[in-house]
C-alpha positions in Angstrom: -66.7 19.7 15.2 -63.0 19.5 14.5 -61.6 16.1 14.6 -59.4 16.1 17.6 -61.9 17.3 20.0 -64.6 14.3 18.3 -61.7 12.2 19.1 -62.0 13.2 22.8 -65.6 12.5 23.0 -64.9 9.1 21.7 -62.2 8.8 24.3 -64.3 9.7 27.0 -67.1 7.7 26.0 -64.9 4.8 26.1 -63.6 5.5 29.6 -66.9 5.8 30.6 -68.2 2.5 29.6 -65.5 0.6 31.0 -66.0 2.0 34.0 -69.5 0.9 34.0 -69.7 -2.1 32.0 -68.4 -5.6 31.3 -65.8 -6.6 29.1 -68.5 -8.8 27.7 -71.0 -6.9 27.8 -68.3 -4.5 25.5 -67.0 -7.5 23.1 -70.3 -9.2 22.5 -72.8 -6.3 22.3 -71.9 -2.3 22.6 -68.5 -3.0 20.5 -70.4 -4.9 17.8 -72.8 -2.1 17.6 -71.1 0.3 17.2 -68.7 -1.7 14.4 -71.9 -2.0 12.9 -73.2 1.1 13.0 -70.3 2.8 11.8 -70.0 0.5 8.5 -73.8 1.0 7.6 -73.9 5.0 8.1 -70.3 5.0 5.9 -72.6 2.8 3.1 -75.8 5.1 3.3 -74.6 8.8 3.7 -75.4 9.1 7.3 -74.4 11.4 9.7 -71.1 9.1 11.1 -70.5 11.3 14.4 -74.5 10.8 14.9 -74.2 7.1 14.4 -71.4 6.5 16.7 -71.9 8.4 19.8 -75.4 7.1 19.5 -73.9 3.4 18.9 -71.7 3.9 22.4 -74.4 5.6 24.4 -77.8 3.4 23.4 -77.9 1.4 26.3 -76.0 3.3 29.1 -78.5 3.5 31.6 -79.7 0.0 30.8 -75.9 -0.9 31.8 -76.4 1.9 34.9 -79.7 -0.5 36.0 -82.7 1.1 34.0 -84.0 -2.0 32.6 -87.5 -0.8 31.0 -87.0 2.9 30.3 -82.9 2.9 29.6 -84.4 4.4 25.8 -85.6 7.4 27.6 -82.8 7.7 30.4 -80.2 7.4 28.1 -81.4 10.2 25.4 -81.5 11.9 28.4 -78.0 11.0 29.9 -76.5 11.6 26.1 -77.4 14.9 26.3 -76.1 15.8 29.8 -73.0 14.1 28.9 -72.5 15.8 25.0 -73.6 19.2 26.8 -69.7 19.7 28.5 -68.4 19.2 25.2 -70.2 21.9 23.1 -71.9 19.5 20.8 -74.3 20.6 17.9 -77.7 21.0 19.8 -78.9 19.8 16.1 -76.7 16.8 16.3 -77.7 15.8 20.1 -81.0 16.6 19.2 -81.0 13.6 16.7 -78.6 11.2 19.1 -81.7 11.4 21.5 -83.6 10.5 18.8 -81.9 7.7 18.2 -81.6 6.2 21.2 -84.9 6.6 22.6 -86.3 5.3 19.3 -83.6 1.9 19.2 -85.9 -0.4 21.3 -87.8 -3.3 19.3 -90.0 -4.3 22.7 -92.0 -0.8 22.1 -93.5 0.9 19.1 -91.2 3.5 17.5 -91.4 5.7 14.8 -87.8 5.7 13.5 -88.1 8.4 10.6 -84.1 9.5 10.3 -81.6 7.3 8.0 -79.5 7.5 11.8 -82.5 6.4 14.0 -82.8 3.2 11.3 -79.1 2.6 11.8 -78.7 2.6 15.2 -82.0 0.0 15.8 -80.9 -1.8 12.9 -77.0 -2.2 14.7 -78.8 -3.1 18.0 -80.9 -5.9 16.3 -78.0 -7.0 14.4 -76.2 -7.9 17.4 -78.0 -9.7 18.9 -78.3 -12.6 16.4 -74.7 -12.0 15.0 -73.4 -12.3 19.2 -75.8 -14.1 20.8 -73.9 -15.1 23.6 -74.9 -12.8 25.6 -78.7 -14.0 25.3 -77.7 -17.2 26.4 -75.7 -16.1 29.1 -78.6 -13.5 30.5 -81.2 -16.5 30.3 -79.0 -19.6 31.5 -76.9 -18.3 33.5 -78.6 -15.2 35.4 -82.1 -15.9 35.3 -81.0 -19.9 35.5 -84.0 -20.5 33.2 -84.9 -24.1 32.4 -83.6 -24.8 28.8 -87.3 -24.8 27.2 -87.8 -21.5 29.4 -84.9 -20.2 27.9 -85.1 -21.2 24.3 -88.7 -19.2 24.1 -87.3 -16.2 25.3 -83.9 -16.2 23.1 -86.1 -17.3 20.4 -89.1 -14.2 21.1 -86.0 -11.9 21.3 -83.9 -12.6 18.1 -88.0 -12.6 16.8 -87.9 -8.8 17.8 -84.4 -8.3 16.6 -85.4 -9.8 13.5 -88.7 -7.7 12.8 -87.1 -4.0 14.0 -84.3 -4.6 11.1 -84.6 -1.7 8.9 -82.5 -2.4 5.7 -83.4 -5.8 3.7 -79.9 -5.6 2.6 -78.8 -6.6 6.4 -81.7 -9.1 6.7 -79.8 -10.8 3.7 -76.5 -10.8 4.7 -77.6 -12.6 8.4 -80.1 -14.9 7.5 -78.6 -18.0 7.2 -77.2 -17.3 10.8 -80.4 -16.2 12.0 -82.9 -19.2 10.9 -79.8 -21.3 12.5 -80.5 -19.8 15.6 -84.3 -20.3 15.5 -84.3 -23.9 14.2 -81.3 -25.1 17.3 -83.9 -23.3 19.7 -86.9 -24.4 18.3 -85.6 -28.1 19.1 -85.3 -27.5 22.9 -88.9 -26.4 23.0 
């Protein structure tokens, strides 16, 4: 795909989400992602227009309301929404991969160096901008702060354990047992 009409997916992608979606929601999580995302698939010979639509669309439909099955929607939606663009069917083929397989609550069987990314990025996130965690728990759900505190802490526990790349694990760990030993003490 030529680089001008990439550049118009991209644009429209973007469009898309901020119709749909929070600044916050952007800055702290899909943003981050997709920053991540793009730097590990640079680094490991992955398939960069793979990683990064995948990186915007992961968690569209979770942003449109589908809570539990936004991994299936969304391959789903990514493929309605690549379709008007003439996409590779090859390269769609493997963004639905990805996205249905990014989810750490469910067992997946990421097999693709882009799959690995994308779940990897998603994880990644969530310890490195945990602000959104604290604001889902605290401040939507108005959890108590030992309620709260288990469930940040069995999250970034999920985050933690669907990192694919040991390399990544290194470079966030220090922030990571941080996280777990200041919610630990509000149990």
């Amino acid at each position: 795909m030529k680089d001008k009409e990439y550049k118009e997916i991209i644009s429209d992608i973007n469009k898309l989400l901020n119709e749909i979606c929070d600044d916050g929601r952007m800055k702290y999580h899909i943003i981050p992602v997709v920053e991540i995302s793009v730097e590990m698939a640079k680094k490991l010979n992955a398939d960069i227009q793979v990683v990064e639509i995948s990186a915007y669309l992961h968690d569209v439909t979770r942003i449109l309301g589908d809570k539990h099955n936004h991994h299936i929607t969304g391959a789903e939606y990514a493929r309605e929404f690549l379709k008007k663009y003439k996409f590779d069917n090859k390269k769609i083929e493997l963004i639905q991969r990805c996205i249905k397989n990014h989810r750490g609550s469910i067992k997946n069987n990421r097999e693709t160096i882009e799959e690995k990314i994308i779940s990897t990025a998603d994880a990644i996130s969530h310890i490195e901008y945990p602000v959104p965690l604290f604001y889902t728990w605290y401040g939507k759900r108005k959890s108590t702060l030992e309620a709260g505190a288990i469930e940040i802490r069995n999250k970034l526990q999920r985050s933690w354990n669907k990192i694919e790349f040991e390399y990544k694990k290194d470079e966030i760990k220090e922030k990571y047992n941080y996280l777990m030993e200041v919610l630990s003490n509000n149990e």
